[in-house]
C-alpha positions, 0 to 999 in steps of 0.5 A: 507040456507040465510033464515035470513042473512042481505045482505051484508053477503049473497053477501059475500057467493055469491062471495066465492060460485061463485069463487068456483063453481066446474069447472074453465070455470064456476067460470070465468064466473060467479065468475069473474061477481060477484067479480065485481058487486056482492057488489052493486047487487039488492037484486032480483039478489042475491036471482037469482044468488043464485038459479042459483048456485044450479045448474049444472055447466055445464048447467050454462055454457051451458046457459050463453053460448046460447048452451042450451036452458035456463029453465023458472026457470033459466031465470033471469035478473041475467042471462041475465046480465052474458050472457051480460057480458060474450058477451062483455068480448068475442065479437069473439063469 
């Protein structure tokens, strides 16, 4: 799908993608991360966001939420930053 697509265009598609993921807690919380910090992400984190995109929305917020345990293929730095951020938007939880 980014086979062969410089990164500057592929953390395009990633702040569209995350903006739009298809449930509205799941686009705040990693739509708003990425509209942030998605044009100076290391090339690692956006293949990771990427991948991550793939999956449920609800698991994805479930995940960055701790509700759920992460799988091992999911458990990313990316992630551990939108846990991160998310925590810090919301130091109450």
């Amino acid at each position: 799908m980014t086979e062969g697509l410089d990164l500057e265009t592929r953390r395009r598609r990633l702040r569209y993608r995350a903006a739009r993921t298809g449930t509205r807690e799941t686009d705040l919380l990693v739509g708003d991360v990425i509209a942030r910090l998605g044009h100076r992400l290391p090339p690692d984190e956006v293949a990771q966001a990427e991948r991550l995109l793939t999956a449920n929305d609800v698991d994805i917020t479930n995940w960055i939420s701790g509700r759920i345990p992460v799988p091992a293929e999911h458990d990313t730095p990316f992630l551990e930053r939108l846990r991160r951020e998310a925590l810090n938007r919301h130091p109450h939880r």
